[in-house]
C-alpha positions as CSV (number, residue, x, y, z in Angstrom):
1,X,10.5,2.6,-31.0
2,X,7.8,4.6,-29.2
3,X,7.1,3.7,-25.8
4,X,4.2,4.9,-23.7
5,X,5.8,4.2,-20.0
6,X,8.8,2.3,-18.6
7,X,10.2,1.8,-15.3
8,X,12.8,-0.9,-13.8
9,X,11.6,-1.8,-10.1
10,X,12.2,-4.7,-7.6
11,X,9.2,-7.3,-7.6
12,X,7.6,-9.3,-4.6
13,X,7.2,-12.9,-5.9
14,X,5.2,-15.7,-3.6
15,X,6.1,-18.8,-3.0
16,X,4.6,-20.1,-6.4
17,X,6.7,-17.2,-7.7
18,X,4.2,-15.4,-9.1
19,X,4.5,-11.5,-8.7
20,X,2.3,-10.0,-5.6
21,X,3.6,-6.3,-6.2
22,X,6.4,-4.2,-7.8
23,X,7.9,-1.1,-6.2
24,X,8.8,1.9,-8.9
25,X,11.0,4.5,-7.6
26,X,11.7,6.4,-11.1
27,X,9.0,5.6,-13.6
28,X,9.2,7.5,-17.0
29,X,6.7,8.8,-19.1
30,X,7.0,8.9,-22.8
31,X,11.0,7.6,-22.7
32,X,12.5,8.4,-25.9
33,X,13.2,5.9,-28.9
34,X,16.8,6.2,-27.7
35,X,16.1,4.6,-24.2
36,X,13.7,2.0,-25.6
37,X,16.1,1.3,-28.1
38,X,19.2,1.1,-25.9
39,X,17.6,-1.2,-23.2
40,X,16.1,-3.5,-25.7
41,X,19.6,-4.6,-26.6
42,X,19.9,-4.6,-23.0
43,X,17.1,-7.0,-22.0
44,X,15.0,-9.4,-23.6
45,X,12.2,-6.5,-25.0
46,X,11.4,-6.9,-28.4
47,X,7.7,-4.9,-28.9
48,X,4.3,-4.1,-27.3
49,X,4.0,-4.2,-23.3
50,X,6.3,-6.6,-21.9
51,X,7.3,-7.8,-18.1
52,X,10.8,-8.6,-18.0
53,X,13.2,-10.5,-15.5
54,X,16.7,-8.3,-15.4
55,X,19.8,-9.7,-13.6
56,X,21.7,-7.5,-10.8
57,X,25.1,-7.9,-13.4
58,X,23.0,-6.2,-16.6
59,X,21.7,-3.2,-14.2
60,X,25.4,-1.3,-14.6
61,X,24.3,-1.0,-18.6
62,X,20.9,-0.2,-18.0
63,X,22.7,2.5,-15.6
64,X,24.3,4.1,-18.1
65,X,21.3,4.1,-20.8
66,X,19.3,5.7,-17.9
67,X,22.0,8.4,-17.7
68,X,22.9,9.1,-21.4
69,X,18.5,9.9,-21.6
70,X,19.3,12.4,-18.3
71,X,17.0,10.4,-16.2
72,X,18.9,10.9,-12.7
73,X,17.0,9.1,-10.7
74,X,16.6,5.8,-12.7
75,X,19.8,6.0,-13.8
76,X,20.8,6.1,-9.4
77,X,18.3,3.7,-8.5
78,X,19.7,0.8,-11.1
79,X,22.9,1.5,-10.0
80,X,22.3,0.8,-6.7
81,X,20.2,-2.6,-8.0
82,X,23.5,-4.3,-8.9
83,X,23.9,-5.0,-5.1
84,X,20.5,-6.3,-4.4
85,X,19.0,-9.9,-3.7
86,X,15.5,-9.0,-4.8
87,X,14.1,-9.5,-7.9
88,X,14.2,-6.8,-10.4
89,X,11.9,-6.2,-13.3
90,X,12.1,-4.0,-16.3
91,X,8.5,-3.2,-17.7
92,X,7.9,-1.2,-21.1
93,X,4.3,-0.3,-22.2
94,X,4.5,0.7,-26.0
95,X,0.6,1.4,-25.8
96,X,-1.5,2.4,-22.9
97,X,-3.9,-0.4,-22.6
98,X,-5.7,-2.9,-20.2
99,X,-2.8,-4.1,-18.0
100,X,-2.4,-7.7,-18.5
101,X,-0.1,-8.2,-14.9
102,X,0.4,-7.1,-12.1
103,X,3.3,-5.6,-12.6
104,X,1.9,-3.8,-15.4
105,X,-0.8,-2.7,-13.6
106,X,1.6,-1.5,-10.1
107,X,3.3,0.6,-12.8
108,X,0.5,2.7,-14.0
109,X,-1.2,2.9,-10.4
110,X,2.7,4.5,-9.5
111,X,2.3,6.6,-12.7
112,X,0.0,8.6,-11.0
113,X,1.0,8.9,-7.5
114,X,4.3,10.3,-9.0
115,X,1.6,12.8,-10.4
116,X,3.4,11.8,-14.3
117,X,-0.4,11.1,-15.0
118,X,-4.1,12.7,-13.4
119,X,-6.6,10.2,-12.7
120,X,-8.4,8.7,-15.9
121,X,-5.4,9.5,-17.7
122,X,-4.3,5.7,-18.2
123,X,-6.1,2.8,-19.1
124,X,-7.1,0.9,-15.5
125,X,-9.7,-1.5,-17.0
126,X,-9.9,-4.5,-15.3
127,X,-6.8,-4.1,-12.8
128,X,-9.5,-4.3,-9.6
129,X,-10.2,-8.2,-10.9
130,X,-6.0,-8.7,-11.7
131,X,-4.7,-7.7,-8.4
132,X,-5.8,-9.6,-5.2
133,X,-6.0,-9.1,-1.5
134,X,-2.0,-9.1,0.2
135,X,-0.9,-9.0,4.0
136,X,0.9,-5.5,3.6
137,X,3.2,-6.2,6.9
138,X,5.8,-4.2,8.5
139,X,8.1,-7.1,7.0
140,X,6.4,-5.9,3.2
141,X,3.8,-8.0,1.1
142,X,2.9,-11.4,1.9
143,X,0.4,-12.9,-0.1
144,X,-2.5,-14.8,2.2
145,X,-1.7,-18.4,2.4
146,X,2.3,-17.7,3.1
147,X,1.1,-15.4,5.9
148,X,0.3,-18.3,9.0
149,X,3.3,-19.9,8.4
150,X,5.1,-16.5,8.8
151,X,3.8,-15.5,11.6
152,X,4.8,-19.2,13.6
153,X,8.2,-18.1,12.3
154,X,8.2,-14.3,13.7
155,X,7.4,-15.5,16.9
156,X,9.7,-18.3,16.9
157,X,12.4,-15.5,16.8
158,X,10.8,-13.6,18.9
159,X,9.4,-10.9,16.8
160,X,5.7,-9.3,15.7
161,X,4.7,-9.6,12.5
162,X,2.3,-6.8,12.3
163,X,-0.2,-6.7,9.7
164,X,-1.0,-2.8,8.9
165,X,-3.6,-3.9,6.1
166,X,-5.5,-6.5,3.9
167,X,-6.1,-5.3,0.5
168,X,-5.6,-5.1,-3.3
169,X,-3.8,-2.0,-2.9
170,X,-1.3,-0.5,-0.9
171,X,-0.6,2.3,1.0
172,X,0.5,5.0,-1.0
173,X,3.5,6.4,0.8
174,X,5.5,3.2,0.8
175,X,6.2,3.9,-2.5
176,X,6.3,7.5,-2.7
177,X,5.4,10.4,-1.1
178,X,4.7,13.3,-2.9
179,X,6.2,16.8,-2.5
180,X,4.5,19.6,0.0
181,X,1.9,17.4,1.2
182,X,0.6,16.6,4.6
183,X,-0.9,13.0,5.1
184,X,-2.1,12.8,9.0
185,X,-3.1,8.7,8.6
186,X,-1.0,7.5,5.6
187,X,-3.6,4.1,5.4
188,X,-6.0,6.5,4.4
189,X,-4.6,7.2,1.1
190,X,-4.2,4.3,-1.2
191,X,-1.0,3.8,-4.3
192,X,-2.9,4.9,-7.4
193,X,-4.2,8.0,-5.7
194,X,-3.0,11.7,-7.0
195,X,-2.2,14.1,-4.5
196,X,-2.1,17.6,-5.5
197,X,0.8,19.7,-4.4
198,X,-0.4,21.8,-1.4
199,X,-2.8,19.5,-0.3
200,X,-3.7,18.1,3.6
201,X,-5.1,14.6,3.9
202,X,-6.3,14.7,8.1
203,X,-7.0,11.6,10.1
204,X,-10.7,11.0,8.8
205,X,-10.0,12.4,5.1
206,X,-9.4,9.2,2.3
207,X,-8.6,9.1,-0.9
208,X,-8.5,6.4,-3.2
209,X,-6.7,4.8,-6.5
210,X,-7.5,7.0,-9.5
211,X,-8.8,9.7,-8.2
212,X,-7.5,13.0,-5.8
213,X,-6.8,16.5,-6.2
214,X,-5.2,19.1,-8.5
215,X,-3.3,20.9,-5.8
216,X,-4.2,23.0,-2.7
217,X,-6.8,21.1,-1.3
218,X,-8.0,20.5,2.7
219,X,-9.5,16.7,2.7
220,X,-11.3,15.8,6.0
221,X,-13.7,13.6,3.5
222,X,-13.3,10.5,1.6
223,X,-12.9,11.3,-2.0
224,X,-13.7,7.7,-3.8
225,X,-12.2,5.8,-6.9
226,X,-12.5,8.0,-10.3
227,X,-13.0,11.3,-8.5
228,X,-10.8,14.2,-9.2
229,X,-11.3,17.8,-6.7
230,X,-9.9,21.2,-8.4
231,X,-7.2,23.7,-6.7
232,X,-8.5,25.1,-3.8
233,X,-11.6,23.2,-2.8
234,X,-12.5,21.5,0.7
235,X,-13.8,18.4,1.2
236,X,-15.4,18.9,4.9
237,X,-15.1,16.5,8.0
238,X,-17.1,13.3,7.1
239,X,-18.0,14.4,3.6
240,X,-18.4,12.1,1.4
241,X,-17.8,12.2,-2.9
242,X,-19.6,9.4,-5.2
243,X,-17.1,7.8,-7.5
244,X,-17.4,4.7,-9.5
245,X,-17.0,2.2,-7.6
246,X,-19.8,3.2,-5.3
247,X,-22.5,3.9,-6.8
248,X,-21.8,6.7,-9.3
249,X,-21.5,4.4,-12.4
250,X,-19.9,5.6,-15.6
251,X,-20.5,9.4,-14.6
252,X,-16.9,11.1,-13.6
253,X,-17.9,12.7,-10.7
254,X,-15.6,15.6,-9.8
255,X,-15.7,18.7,-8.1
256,X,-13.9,22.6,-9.8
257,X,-11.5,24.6,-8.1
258,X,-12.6,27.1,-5.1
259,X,-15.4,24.9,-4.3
260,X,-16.6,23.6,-0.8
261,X,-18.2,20.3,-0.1
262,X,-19.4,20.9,3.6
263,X,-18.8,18.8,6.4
264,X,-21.0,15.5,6.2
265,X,-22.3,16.4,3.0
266,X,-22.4,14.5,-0.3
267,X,-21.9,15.0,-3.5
268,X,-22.9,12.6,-6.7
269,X,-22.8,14.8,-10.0
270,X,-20.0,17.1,-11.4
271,X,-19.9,20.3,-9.0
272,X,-18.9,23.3,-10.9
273,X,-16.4,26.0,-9.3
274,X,-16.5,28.5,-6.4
275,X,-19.8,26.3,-5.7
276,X,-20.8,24.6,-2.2
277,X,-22.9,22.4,-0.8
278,X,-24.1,22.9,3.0
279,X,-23.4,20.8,6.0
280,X,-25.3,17.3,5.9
281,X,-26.4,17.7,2.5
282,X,-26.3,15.3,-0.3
283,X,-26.8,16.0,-3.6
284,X,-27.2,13.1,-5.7
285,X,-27.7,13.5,-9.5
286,X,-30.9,12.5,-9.5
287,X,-32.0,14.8,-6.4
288,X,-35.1,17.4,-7.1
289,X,-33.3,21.0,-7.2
290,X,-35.7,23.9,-6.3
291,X,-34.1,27.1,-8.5
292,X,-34.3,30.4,-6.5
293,X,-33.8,33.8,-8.0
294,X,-32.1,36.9,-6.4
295,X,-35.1,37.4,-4.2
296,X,-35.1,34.1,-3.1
297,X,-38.0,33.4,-5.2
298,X,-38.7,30.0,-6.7
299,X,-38.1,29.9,-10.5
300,X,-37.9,26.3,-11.4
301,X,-37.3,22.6,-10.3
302,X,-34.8,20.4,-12.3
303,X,-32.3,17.8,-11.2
304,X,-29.2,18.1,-10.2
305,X,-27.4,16.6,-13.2
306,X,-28.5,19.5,-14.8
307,X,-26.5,21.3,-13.0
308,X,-23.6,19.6,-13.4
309,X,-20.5,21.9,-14.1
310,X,-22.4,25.2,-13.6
311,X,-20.2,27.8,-11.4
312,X,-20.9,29.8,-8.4
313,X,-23.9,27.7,-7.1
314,X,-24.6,27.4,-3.1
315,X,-27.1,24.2,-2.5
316,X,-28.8,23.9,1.1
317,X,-31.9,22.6,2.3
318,X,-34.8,25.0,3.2
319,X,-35.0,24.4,7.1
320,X,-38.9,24.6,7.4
321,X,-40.0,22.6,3.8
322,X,-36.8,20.6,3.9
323,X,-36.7,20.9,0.0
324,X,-33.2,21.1,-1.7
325,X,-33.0,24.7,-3.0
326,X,-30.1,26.2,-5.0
327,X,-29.3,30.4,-5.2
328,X,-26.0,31.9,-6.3
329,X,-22.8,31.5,-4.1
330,X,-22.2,35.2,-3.2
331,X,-19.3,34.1,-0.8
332,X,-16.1,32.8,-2.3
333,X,-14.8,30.0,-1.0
334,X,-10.5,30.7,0.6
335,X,-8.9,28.4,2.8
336,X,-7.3,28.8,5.7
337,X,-3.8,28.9,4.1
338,X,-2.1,28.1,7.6
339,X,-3.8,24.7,7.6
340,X,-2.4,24.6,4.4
341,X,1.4,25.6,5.0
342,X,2.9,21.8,4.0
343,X,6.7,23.0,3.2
């Protein structure tokens, strides 16, 4: 029985007991028919994509199917589920399509903040209308109307209930944190994002669900929903990267590998690599590029989705005409590999 994901995590319910979010500490991808099989005479799964209760007593068995398909870390983490109070829920997608939960959908944003998946690389169709805006507190999710009458009762003990965040998604490292990155403000890096090994996140630098980088990476700049930035590129202090949620549309906007996005610049078509974009520029697709030759001649004027993808392209704007002009990148882009050092 082939399976596309599965994962067994502990689930968040309100007081309607509906579930608010689902924490995933050892999703698989591509589980073998054996698994599938072996917890489907475990559990209630019979076919297609299916959210399932699981008791604390079954999570010894589902142990030791974990274990007999050498997945460690499952295998530990149900283990230690036998002890808990917490719901527990065993989701199996046979096919990678619209999630139709939440739980489904918490599984596939995990997916690829364990880096299992890249961005675009699962179905995420309609998950910003199925998930909705939770308290994310220092005593974990709260969905909105339980949250007043929480509060009364944190200060009644005399405790804070601190509210770090209101939003559809949370914080990426409370549910996992990568290996060899740096993340300077972890709010500013959302669960669903893909953070490349090697990469630094600094205080001003976001990235959101479904989108990040391949692997060394310096991001001072807010790379946005759908974008995805190649090994060894920079996203500069305040820069800013179109995805499609804000105003990009259907285009993937990325950027290639060795490629600098300058510090308050923009960027709203596919950049090529070893390519960069000055200081305060933005480049939209539709912006009027003036072509310059070796000389520094004018050639031609086309737009910058034309463009799109081509390598070893610097973009600034002439300082006297103020026209966008484009010439070839003679200086490789390296960072500073001490910034960098994140092990």
């Amino acid at each position: 029985m082939a399976s596309f994901a599965l994962a067994l995590g502990t689930a968040t319910k309100n007081q309607d007991g509906k579930i608010i979010e689902v924490y995933f500490p050892a999703p698989l991808l591509n589980p073998s028919d054996e698994l599938v099989n072996a917890l489907s005479a475990l559990t209630d799964y019979t076919s297609g994509n299916q959210v399932i209760e699981v008791a604390p007593e079954t999570c010894g068995a589902i142990s030791e199917a974990f274990s007999a398909a050498d997945a460690s870390q499952a295998a530990t983490f149900a283990n230690k589920a036998q002890q808990t109070t917490q719901p527990l829920v065993l989701v199996i997608l046979e096919n990678d399509i619209k999630p139709a939960s939440v739980a489904e959908g918490f599984l596939k944003l995990q997916l690829i903040s364990h880096r299992l998946v890249k961005p675009h690389g699962v179905v995420l169709d309609g998950l910003f209308g199925l998930l909705h805006n939770i308290a994310w507190t220092n005593q974990g999710p709260i969905d909105l109307p339980e949250l007043p009458e929480r509060q009364m009762e944190a200060r009644l003990k005399g405790e804070t209930l601190t509210v770090e965040c209101v939003d559809k998604f949370p914080k990426m490292t409370d549910y996992v944190v990568p290996a060899g990155v740096r993340i300077a403000d972890t709010a500013r890096v959302r669960l669903g994002a893909h953070v490349g090994e090697g990469t630094t996140v600094m205080h001003e630098g976001f990235i959101n669900f479904n989108a990040g980088t391949e692997g060394v990476s310096m991001v001072e700049g807010r790379i946005s929903a759908g974008v995805m930035v190649g090994n060894g590129s920079d996203i500069g202090g305040g820069a800013s990267i179109m995805g499609t949620l804000s105003g990009g549309g259907q285009i993937v906007v990325s950027i290639g590998e060795n490629s600098l996005l300058g510090a308050n610049a923009g960027l709203g078509f596919p950049l090529g690599d070893r390519c960069t974009i000055e200081s305060g520029l933005y480049v939209t697709a539709g912006t009027k590029v003036t072509m310059l030759d070796a000389d520094g001649n004018a050639v031609e004027s086309v737009k910058a989705r034309d463009l799109a993808g081509k390598a070893d392209l610097l973009f600034r704007r002439n300082s006297k005409t103020g026209a966008v002009e484009c010439l070839t990148n003679k200086s490789a882009v390296e960072l500073n590999h001490e910034l960098h050092a994140n092990n």
